[in-house]
C-alpha positions as CSV (number, residue, x, y, z in Angstrom):
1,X,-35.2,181.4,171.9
2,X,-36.2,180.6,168.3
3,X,-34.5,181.7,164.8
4,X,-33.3,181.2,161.8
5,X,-30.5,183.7,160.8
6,X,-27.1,182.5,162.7
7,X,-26.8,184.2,166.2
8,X,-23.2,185.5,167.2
9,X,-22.3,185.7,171.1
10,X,-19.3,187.4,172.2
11,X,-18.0,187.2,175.6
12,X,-16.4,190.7,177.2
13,X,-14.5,190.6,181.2
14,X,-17.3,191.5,183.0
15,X,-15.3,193.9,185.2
16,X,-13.3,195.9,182.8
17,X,-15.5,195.1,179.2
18,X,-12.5,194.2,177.3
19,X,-12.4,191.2,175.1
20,X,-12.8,187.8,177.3
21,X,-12.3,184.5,177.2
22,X,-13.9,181.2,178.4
23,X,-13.4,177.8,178.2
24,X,-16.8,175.9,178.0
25,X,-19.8,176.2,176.4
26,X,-23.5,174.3,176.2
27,X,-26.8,175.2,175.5
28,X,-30.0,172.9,175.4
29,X,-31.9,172.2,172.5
30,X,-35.7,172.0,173.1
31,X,-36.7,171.0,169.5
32,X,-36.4,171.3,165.9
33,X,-37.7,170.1,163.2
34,X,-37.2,166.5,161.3
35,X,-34.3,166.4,159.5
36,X,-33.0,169.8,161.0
37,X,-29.3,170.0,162.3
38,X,-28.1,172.6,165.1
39,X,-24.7,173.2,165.0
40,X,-22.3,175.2,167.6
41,X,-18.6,177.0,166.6
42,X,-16.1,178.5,169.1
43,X,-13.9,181.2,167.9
44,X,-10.8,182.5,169.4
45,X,-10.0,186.3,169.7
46,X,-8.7,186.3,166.2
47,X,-11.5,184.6,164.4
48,X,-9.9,181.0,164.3
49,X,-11.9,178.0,164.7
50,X,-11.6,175.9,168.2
51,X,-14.0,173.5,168.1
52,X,-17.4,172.8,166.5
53,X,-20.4,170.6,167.5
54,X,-24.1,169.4,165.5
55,X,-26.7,167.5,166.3
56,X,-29.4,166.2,164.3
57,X,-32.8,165.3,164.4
58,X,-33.2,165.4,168.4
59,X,-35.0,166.8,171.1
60,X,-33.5,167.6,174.1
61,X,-29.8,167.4,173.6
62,X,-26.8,169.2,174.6
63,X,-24.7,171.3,172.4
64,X,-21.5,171.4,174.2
65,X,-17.9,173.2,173.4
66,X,-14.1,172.8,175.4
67,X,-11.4,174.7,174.4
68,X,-8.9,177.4,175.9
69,X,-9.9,180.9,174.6
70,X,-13.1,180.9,173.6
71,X,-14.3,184.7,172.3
72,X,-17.1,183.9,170.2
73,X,-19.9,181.5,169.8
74,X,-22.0,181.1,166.5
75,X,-24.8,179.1,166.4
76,X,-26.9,177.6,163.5
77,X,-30.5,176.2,163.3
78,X,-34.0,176.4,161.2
79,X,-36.9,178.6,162.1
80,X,-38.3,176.2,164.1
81,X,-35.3,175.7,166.3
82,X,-35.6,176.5,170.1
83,X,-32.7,176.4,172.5
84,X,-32.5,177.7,176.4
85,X,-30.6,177.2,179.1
86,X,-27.1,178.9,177.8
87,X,-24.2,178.1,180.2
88,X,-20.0,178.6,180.0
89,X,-17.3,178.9,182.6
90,X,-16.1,182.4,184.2
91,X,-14.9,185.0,181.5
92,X,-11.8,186.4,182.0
93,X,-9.6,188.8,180.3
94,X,-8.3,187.8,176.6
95,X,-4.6,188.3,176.6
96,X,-3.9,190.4,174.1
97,X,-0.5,192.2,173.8
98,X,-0.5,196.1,173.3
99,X,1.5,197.2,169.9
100,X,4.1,199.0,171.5
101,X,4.9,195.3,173.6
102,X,4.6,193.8,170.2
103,X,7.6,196.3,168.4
104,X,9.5,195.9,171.4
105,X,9.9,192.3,171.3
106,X,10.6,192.3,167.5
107,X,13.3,194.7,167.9
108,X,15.0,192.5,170.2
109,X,14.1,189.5,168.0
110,X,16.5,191.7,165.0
111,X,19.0,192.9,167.2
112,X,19.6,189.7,168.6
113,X,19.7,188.1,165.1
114,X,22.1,190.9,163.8
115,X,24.3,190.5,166.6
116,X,24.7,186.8,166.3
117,X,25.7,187.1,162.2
118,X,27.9,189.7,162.6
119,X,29.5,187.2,165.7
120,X,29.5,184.7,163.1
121,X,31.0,186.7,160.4
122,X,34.0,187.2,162.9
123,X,34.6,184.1,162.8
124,X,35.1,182.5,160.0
125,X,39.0,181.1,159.7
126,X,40.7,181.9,156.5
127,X,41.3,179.6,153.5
């Protein structure tokens, strides 16, 4: 494949199509042209940088990303970039918690925090 605008991929659980995760990506670089530089982000689920790779001025290399919870993939090139062979590990299900779990564990968080103040307000000797 050959461009020049940035191309986005997005990985989904193949089963259910929900948001997934992988933890290695590469992809070989046929050519580009002198003084060109290809360059590789992985996102996370929430649009945070993981980890980044470039190359410059070379045929033939390998582009290559490891980190836990990759979403997204961005890459970067010239119009006379060309890349194939486009590999990562199994995609799995991104772990993200429902609202409601969310709420719920908040709740506890306050209560919990409440309970321990008042406990402490108890207490206190007198002066």
């Amino acid at each position: 494949m050959s461009f020049s605008d940035p191309i986005t991929l997005t990985f989904l659980d193949p089963l259910t199509q929900a948001a997934g995760v992988t933890d290695r990506v590469s992809i070989h670089t046929d050519r580009w042209g002198d003084g060109q530089t290809v360059r590789m982000q992985a996102y996370d689920i929430f649009g945070r940088l993981l980890a980044e790779d470039a190359q410059a001025d070379k045929g033939n290399a390998v582009l290559t990303l490891s980190a836990s919870h990759i979403h997204k993939v961005v890459l970067w090139g010239s119009n006379s970039s060309a890349f194939d062979e486009l590999s990562y590990s199994s995609v799995t299900a991104a772990a993200v918690p429902e609202p409601s779990s969310l709420a719920l564990g908040t709740t506890g968080l306050l209560v919990a925090g409440l309970m321990r103040r008042r406990s402490a307000c108890r207490t206190k000797p007198l002066a």
